[in-house]
N, C-alpha and C positions, 0 to 999 in steps of 0.2 A: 680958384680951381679951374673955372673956365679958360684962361690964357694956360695955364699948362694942358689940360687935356689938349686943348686948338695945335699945341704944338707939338704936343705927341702923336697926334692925328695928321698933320705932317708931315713930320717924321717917320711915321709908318707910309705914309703914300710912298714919298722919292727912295727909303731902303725898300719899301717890296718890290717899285717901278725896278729900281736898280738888278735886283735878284730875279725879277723877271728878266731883266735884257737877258743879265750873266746867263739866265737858262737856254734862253731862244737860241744863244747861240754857241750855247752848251761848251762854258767854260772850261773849262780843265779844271777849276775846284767846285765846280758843280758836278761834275762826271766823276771826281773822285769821291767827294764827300756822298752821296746818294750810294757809290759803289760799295764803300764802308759801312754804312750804315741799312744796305743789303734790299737797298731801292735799285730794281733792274733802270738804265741808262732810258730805256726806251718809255719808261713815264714822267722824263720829266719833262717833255713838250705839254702832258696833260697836269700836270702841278705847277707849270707856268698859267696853263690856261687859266686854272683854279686862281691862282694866286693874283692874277692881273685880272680877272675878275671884281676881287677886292679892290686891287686896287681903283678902276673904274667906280666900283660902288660908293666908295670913300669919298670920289672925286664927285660926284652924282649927289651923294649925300650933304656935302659942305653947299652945294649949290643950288639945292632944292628941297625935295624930299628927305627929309632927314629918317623915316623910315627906311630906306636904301641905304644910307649910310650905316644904319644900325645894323642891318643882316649881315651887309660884306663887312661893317669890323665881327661881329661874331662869327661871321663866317671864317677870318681869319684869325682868331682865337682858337676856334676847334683846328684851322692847321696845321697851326703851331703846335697845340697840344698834341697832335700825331705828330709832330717832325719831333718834337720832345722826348717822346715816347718809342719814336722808334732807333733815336739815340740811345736813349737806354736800354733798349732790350739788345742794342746792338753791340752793348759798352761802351759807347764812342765818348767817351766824353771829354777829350781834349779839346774840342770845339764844341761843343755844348752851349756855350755863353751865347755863341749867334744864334739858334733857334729863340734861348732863353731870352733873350733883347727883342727879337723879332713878336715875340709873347707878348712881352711887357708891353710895347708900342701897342698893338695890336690890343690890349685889355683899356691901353690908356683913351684907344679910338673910340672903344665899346662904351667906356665913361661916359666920354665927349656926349657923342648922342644921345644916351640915355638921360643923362641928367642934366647935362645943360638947356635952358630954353632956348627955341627953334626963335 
């Protein structure tokens, strides 16, 4: 169990890293997908922040403190379950599956820490 959470904790660092750049420089299906799902353009510099936060925390976490690793993966657990939720309330769900993946990583990180020994 330990080798796979390790590697979905990972996994969740370099797709958030990534979805962070996409944001920063506010990709075209980052500006769409937030438009769709009825997130105004002008917060996703602060959902970058949020999110590469995590990501940081992750990175912080595997290296030291593993209590910093726990908050930024649950910190990005309740992200996701907003970015979930407000697909849904949006209907959006032809893309759905990426918040849904970005969840899963994100719960697999929360594992990691939690129950793996430090």
């Amino acid at each position: 169990m330990t080798t796979v959470t390790l590697a979905g904790t990972v996994l969740c660092i370099l797709a958030n890293a990534f979805e962070v750049a996409a944001k920063a420089v506010r990709a075209r299906f980052v500006v769409r997908n937030s438009t769709e799902v009825g997130v105004a353009p002008r917060w996703i510099p602060y959902l970058a922040t949020l999110e590469g936060a995590g990501v940081v925390g992750l990175v912080v976490g595997l290296l030291g403190p593993r209590p910093v690793g726990l908050a930024a993966a649950v910190g990005l657990v309740a992200f996701f379950v907003g970015a979930v939720l407000a697909h849904v309330r949006a209907r959006v769900f032809h893309n759905i599956a990426f918040p849904v993946a970005f969840l899963a990583l994100a719960v697999a990180a929360t594992a990691h820490f939690a129950w793996t020994p430090g």
